[in-house]
PyMOL Python script that loads the backbone (N, CA, C, O; Angstrom):
from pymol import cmd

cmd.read_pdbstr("""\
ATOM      1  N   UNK A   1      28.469  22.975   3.102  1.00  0.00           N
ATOM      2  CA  UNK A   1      29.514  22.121   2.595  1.00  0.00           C
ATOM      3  C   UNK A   1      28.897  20.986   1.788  1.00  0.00           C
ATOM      4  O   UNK A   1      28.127  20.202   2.342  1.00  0.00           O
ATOM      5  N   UNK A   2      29.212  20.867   0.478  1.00  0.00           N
ATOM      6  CA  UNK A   2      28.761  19.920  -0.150  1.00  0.00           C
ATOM      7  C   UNK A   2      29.736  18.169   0.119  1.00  0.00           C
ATOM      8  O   UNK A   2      30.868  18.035   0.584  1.00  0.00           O
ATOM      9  N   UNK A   3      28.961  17.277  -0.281  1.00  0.00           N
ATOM     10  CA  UNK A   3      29.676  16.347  -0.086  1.00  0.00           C
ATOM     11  C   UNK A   3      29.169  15.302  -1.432  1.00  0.00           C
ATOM     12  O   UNK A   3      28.232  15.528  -2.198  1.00  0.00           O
ATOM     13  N   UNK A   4      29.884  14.385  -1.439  1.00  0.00           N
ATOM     14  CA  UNK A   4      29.241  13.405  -3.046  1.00  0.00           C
ATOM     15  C   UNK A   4      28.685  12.323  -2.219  1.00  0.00           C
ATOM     16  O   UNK A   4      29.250  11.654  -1.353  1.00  0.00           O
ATOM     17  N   UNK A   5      27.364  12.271  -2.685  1.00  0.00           N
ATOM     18  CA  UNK A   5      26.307  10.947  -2.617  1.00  0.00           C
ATOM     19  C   UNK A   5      25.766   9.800  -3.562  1.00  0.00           C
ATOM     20  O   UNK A   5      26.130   9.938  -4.730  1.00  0.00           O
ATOM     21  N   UNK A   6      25.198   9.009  -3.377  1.00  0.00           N
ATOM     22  CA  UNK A   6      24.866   8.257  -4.343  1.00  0.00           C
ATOM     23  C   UNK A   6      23.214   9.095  -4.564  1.00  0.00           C
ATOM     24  O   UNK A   6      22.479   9.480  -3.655  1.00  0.00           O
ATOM     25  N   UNK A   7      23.022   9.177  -5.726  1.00  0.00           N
ATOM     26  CA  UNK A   7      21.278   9.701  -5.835  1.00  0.00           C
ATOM     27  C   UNK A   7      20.435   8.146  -5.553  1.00  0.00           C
ATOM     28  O   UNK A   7      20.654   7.026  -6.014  1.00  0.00           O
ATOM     29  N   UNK A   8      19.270   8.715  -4.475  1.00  0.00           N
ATOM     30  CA  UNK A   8      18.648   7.279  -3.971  1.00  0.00           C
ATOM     31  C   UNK A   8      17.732   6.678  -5.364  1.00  0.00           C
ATOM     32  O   UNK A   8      17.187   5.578  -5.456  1.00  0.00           O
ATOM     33  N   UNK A   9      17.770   7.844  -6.437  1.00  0.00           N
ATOM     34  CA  UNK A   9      16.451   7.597  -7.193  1.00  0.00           C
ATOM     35  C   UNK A   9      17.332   6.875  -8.656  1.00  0.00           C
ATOM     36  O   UNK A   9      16.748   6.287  -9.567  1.00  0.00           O
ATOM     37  N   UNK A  10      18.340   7.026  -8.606  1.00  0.00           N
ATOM     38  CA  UNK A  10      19.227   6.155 -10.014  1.00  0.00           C
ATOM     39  C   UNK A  10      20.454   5.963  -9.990  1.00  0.00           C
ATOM     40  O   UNK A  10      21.206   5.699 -10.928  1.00  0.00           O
ATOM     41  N   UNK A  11      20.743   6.134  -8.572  1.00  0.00           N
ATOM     42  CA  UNK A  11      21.954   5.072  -8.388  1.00  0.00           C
ATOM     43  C   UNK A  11      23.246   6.588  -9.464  1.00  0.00           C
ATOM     44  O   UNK A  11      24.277   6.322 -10.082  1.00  0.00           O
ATOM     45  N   UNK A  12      22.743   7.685  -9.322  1.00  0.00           N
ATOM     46  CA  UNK A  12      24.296   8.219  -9.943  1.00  0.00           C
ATOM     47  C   UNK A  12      25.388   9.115  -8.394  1.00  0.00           C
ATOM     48  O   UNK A  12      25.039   9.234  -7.219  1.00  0.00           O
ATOM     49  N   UNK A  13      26.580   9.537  -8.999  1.00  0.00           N
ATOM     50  CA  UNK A  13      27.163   9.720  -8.062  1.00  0.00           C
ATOM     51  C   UNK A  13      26.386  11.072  -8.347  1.00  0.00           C
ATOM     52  O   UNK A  13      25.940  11.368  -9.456  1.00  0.00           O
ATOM     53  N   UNK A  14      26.281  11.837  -7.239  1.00  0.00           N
ATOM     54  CA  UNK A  14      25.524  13.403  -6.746  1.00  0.00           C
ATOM     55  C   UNK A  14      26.276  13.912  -5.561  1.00  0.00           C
ATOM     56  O   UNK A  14      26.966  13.335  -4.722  1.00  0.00           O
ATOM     57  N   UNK A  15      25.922  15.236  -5.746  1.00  0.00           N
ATOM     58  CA  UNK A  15      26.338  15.958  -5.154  1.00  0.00           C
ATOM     59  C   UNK A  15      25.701  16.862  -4.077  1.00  0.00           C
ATOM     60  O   UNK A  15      24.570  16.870  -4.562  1.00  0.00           O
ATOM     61  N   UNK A  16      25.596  17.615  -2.991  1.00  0.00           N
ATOM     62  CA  UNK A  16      24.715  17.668  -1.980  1.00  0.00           C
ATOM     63  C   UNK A  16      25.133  17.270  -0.997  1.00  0.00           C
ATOM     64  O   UNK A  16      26.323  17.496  -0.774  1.00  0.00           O
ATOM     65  N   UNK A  17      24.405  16.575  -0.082  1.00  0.00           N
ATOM     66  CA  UNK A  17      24.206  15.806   1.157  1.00  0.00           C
ATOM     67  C   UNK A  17      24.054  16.596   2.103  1.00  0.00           C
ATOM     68  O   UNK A  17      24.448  16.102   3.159  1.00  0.00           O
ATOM     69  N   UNK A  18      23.511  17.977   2.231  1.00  0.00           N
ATOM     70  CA  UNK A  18      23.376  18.262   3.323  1.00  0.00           C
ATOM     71  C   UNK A  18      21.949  18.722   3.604  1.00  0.00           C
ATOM     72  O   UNK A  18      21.183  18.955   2.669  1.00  0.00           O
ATOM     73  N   UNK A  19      21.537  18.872   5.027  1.00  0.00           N
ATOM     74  CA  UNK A  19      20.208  19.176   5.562  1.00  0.00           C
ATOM     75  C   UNK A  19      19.777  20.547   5.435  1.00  0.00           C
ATOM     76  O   UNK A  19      20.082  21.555   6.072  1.00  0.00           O
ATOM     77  N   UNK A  20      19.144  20.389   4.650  1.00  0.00           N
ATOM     78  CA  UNK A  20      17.947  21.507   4.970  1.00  0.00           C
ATOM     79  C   UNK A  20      16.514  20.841   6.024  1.00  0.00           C
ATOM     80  O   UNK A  20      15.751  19.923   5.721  1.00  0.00           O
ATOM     81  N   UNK A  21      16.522  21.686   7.310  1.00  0.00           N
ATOM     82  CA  UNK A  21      15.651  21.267   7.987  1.00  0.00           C
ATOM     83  C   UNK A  21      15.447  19.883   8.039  1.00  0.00           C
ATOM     84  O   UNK A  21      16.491  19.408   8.485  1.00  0.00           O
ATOM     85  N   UNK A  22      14.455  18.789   7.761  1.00  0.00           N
ATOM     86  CA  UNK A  22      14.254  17.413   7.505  1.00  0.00           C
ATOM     87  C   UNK A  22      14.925  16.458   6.387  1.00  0.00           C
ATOM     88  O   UNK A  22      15.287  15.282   6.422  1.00  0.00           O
ATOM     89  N   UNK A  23      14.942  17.482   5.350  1.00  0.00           N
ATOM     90  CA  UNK A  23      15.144  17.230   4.127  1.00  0.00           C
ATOM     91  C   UNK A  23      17.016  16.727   3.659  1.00  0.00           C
ATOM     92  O   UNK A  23      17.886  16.919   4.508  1.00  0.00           O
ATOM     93  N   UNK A  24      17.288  16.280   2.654  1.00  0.00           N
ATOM     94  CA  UNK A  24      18.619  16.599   2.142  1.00  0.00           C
ATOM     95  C   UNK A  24      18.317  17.050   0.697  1.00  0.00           C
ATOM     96  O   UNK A  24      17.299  16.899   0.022  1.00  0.00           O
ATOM     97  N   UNK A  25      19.763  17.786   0.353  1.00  0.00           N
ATOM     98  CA  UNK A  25      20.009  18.203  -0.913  1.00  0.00           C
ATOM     99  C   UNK A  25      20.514  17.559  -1.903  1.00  0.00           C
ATOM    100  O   UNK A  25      21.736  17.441  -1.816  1.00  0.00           O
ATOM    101  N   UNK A  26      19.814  16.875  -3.247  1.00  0.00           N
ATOM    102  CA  UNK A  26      20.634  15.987  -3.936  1.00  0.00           C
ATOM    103  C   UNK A  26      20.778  16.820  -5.299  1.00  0.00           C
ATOM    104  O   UNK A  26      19.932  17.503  -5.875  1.00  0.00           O
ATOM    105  N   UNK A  27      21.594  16.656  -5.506  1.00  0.00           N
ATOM    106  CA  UNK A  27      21.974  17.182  -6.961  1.00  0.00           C
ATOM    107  C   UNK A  27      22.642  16.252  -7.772  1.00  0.00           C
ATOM    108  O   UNK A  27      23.739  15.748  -7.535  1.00  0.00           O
ATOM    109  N   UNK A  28      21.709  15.996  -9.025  1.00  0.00           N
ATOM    110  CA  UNK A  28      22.396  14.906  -9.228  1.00  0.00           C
ATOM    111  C   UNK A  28      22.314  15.031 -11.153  1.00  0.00           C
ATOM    112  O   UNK A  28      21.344  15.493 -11.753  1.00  0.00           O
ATOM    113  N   UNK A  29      23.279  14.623 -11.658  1.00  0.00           N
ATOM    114  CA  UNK A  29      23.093  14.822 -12.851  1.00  0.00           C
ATOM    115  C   UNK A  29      22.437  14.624 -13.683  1.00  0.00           C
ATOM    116  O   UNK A  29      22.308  15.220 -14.753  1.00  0.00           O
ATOM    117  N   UNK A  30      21.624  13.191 -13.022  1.00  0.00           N
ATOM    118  CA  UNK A  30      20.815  12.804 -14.183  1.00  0.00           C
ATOM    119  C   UNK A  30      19.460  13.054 -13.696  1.00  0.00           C
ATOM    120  O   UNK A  30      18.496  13.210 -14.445  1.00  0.00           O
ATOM    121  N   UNK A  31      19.419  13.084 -12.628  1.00  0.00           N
ATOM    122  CA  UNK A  31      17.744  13.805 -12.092  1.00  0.00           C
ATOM    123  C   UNK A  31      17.356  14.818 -11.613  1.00  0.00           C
ATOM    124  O   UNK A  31      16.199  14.918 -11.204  1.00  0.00           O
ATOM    125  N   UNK A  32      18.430  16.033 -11.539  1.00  0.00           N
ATOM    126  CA  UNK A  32      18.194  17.196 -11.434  1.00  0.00           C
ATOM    127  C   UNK A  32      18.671  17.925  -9.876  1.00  0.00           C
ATOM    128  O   UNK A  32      19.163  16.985  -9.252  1.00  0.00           O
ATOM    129  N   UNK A  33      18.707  18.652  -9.369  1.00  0.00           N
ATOM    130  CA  UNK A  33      18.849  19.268  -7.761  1.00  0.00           C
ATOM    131  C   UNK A  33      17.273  19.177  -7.574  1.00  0.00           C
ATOM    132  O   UNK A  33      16.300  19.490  -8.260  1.00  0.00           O
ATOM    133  N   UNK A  34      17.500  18.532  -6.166  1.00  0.00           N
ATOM    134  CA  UNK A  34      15.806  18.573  -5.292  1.00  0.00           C
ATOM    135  C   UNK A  34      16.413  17.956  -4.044  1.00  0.00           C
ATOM    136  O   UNK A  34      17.493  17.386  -3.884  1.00  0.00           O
ATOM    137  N   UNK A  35      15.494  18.206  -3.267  1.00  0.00           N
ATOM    138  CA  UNK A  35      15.206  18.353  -1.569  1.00  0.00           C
ATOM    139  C   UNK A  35      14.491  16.842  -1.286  1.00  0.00           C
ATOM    140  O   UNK A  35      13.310  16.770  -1.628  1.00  0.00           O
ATOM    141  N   UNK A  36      14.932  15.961  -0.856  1.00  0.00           N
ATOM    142  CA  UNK A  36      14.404  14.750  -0.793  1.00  0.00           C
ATOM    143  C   UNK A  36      13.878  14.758   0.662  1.00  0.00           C
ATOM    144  O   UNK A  36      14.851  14.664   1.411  1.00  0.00           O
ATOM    145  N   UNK A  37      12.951  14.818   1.216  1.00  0.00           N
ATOM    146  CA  UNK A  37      12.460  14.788   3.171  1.00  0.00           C
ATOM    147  C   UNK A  37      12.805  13.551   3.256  1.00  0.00           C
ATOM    148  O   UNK A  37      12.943  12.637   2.443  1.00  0.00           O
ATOM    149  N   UNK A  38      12.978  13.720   4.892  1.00  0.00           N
ATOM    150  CA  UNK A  38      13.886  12.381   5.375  1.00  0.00           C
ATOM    151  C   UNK A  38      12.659  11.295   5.597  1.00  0.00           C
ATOM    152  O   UNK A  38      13.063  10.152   5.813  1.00  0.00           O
ATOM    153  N   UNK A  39      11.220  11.469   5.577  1.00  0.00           N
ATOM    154  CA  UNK A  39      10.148  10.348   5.258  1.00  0.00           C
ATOM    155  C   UNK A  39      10.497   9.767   4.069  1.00  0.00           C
ATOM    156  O   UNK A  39      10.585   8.540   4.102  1.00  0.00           O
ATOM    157  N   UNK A  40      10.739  10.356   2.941  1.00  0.00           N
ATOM    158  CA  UNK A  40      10.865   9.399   2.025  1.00  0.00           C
ATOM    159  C   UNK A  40      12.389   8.962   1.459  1.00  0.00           C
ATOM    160  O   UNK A  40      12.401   8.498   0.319  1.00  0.00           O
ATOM    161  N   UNK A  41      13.549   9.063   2.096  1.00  0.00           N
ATOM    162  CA  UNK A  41      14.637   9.172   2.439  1.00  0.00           C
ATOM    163  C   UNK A  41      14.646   7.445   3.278  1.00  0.00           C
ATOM    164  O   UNK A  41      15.134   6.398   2.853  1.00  0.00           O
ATOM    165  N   UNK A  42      13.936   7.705   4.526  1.00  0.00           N
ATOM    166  CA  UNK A  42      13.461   6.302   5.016  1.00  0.00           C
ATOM    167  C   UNK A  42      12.973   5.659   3.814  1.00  0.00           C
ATOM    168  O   UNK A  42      13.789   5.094   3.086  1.00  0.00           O
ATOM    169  N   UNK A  43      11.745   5.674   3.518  1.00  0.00           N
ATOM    170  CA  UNK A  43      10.962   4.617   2.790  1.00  0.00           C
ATOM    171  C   UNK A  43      11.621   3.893   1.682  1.00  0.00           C
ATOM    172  O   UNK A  43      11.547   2.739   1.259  1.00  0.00           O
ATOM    173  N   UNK A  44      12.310   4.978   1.339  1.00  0.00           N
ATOM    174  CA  UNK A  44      13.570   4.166   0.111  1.00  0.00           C
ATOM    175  C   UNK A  44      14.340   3.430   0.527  1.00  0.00           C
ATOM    176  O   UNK A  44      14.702   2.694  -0.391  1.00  0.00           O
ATOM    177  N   UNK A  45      14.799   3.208   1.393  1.00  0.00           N
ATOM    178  CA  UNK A  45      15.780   3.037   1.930  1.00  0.00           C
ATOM    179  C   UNK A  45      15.236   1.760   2.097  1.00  0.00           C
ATOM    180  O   UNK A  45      15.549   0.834   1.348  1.00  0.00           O
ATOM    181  N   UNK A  46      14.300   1.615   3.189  1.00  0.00           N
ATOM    182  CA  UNK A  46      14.063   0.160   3.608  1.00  0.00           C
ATOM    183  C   UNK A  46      12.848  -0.234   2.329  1.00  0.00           C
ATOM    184  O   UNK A  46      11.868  -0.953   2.520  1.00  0.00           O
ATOM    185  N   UNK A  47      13.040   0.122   1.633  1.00  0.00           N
ATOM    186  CA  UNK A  47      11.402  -0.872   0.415  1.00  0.00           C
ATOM    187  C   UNK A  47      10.879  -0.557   0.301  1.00  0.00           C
ATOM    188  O   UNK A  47      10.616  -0.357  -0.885  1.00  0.00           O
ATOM    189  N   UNK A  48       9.596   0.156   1.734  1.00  0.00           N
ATOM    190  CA  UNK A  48       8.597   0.439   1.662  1.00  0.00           C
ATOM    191  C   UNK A  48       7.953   1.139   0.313  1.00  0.00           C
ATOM    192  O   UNK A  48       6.914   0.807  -0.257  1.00  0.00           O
ATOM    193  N   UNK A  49       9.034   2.400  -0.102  1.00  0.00           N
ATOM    194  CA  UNK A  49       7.967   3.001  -1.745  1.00  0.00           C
ATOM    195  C   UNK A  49       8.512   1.845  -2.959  1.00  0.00           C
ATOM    196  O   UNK A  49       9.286   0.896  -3.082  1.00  0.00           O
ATOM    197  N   UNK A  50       7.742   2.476  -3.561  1.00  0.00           N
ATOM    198  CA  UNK A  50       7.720   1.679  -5.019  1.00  0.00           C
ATOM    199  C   UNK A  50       9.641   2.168  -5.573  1.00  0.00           C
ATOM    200  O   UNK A  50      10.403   2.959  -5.018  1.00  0.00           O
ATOM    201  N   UNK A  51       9.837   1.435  -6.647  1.00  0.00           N
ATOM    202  CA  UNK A  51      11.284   1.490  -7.453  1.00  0.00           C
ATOM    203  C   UNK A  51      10.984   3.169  -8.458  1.00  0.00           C
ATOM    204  O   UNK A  51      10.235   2.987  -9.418  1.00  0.00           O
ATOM    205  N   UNK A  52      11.359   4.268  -8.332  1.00  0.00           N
ATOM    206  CA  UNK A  52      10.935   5.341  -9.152  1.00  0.00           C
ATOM    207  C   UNK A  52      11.356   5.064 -10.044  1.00  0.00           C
ATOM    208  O   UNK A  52      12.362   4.377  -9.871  1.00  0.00           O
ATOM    209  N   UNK A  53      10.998   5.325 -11.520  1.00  0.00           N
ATOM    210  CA  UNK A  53      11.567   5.633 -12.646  1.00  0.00           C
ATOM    211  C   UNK A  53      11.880   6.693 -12.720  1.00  0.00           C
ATOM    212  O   UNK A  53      11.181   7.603 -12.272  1.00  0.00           O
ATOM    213  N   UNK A  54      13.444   6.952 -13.524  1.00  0.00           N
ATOM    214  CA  UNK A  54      14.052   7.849 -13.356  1.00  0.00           C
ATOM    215  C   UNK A  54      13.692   8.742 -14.106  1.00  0.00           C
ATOM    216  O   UNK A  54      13.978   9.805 -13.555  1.00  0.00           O
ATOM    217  N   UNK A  55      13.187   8.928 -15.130  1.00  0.00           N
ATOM    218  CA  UNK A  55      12.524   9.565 -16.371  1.00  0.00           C
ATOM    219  C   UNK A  55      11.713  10.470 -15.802  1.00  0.00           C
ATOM    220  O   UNK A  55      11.956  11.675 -15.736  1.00  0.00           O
ATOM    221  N   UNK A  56      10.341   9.692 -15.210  1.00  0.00           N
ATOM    222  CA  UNK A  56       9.304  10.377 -14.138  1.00  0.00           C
ATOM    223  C   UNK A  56       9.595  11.170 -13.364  1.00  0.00           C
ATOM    224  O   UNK A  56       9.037  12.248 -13.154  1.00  0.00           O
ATOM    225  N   UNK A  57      10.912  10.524 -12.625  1.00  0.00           N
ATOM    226  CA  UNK A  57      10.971  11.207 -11.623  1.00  0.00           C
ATOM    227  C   UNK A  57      11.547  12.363 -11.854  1.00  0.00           C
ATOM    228  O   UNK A  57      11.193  13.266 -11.096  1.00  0.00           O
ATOM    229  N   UNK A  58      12.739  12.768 -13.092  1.00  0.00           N
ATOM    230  CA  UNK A  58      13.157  13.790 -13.420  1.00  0.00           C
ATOM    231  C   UNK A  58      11.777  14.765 -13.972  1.00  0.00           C
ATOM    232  O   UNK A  58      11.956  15.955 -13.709  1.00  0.00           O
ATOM    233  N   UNK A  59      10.751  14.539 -14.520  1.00  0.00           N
ATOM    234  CA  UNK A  59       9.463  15.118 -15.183  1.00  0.00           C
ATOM    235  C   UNK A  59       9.132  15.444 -13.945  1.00  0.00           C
ATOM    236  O   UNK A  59       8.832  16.633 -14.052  1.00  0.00           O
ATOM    237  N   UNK A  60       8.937  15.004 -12.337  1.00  0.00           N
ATOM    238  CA  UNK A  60       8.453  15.091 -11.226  1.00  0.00           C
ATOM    239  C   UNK A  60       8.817  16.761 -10.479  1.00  0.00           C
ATOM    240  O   UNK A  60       8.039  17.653 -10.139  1.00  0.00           O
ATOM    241  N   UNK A  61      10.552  16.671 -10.412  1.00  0.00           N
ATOM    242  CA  UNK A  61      11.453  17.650 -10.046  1.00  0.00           C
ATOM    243  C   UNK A  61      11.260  18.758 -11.214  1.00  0.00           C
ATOM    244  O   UNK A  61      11.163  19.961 -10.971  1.00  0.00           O
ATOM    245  N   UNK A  62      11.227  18.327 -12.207  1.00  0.00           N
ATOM    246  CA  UNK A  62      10.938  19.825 -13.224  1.00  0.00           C
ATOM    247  C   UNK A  62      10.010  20.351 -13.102  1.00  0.00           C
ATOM    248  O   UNK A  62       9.869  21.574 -13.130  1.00  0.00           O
ATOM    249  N   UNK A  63       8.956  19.320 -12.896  1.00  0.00           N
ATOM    250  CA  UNK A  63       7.259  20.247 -12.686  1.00  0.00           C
ATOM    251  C   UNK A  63       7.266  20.942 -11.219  1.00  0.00           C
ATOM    252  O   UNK A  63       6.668  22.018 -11.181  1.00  0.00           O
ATOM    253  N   UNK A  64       7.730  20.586 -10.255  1.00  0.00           N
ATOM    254  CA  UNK A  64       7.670  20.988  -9.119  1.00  0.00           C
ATOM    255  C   UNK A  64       8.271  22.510  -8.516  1.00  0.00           C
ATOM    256  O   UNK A  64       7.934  23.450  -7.796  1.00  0.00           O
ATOM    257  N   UNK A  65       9.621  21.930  -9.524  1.00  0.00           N
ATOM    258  CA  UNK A  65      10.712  23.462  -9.517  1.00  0.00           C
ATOM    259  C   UNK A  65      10.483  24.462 -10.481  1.00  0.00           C
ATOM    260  O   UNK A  65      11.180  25.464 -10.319  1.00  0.00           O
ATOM    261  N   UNK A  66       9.446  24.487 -11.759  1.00  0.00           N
ATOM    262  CA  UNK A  66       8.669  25.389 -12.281  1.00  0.00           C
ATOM    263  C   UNK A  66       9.875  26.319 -12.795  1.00  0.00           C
ATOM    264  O   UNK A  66      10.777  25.926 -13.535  1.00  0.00           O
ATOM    265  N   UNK A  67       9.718  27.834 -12.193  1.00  0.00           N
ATOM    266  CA  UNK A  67      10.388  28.620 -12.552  1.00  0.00           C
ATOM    267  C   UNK A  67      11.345  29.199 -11.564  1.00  0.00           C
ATOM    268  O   UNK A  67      12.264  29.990 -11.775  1.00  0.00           O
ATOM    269  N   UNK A  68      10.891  28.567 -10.264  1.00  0.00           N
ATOM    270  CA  UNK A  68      11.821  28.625  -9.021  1.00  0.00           C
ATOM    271  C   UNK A  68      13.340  28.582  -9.450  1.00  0.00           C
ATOM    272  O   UNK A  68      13.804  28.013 -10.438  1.00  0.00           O
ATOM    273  N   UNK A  69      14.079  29.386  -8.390  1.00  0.00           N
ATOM    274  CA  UNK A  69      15.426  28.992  -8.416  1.00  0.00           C
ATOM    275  C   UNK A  69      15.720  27.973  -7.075  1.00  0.00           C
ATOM    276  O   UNK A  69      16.790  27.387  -6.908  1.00  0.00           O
ATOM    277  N   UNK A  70      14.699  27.896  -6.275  1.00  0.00           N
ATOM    278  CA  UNK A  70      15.059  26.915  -5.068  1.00  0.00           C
ATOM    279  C   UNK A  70      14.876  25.340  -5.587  1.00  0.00           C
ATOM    280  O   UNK A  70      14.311  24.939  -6.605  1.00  0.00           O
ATOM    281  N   UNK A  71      15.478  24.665  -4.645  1.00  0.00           N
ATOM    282  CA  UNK A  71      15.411  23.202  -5.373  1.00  0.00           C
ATOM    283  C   UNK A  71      14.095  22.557  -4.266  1.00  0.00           C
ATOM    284  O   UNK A  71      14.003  22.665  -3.043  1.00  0.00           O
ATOM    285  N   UNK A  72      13.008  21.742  -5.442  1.00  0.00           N
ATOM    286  CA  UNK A  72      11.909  21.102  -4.729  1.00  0.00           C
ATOM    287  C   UNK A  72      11.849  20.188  -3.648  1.00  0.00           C
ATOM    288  O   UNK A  72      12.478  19.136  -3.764  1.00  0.00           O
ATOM    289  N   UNK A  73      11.165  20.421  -2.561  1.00  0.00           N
ATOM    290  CA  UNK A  73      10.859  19.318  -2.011  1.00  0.00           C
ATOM    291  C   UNK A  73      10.325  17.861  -2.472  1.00  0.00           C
ATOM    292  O   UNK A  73       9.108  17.778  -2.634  1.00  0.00           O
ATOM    293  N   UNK A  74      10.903  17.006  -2.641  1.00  0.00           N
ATOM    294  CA  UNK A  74       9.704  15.545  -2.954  1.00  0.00           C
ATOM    295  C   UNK A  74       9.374  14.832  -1.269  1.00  0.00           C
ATOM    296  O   UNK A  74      10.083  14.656  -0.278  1.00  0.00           O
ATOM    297  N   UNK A  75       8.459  14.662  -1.475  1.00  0.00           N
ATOM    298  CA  UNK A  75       7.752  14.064  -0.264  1.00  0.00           C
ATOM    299  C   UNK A  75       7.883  12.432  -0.684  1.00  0.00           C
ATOM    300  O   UNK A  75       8.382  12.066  -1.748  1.00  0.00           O
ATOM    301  N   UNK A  76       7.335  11.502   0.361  1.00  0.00           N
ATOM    302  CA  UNK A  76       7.022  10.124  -0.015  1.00  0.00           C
ATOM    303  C   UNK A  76       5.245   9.923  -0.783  1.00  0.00           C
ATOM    304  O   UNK A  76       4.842   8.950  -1.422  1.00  0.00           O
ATOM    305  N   UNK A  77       4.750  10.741  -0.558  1.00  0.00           N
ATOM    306  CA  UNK A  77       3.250  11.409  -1.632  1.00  0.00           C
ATOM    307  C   UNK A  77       3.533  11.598  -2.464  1.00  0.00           C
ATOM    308  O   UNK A  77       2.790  11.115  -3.318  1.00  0.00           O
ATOM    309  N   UNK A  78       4.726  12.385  -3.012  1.00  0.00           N
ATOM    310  CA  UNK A  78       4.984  12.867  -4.527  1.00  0.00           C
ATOM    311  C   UNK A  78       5.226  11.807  -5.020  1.00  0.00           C
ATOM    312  O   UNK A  78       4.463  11.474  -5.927  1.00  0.00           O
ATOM    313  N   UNK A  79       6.352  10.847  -4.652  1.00  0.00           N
ATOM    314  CA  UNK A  79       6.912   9.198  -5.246  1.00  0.00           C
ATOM    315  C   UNK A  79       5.996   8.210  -4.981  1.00  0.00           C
ATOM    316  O   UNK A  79       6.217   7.151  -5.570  1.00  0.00           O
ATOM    317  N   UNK A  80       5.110   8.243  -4.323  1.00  0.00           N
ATOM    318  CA  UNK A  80       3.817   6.988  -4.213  1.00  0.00           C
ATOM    319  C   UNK A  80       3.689   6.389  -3.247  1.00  0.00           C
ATOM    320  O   UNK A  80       3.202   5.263  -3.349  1.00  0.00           O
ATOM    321  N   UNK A  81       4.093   6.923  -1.854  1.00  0.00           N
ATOM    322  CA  UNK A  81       3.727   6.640  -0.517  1.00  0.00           C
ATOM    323  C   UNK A  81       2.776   6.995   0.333  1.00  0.00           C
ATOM    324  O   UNK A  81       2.762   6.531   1.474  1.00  0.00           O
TER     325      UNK A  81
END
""", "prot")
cmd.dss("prot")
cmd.show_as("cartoon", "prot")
cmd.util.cbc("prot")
cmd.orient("prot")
């Protein structure tokens, strides 16, 4: 069941929200579908990582998801934790 979220990485409305294993599903228009783990899910949340740029971070999710049809994991390693 999908539900609408805010994307943690640019603030757009997205779509997703549900768990895969640790992770959630964001789909979001301006940064692509990816698997955010709930470590860096936390870290955003309270400060701890850096502010992503959204640009990057969309270049991040494309390189990751390659030629896959599954949507990438980002870790708090991939964003700078």
């Amino acid at each position: 069941m999908m539900s609408e979220l805010t994307c943690p990485i640019c603030n757009s409305r997205a779509a997703g929200g549900h768990a895969v294993g640790d992770d959630t599903v964001v789909i979001c228009p301006n940064c692509g579908g990816y698997r955010l783990s709930g470590t860096a899910q936390a870290l955003l949340r309270n400060g701890t990582l850096p502010t992503v740029d959204p640009q990057r971070f969309r270049d991040l999710v494309a390189r990751k998801r390659g030629s896959s049809a599954e949507y990438p994991v980002i870790t708090s390693g991939d964003i700078g934790g």
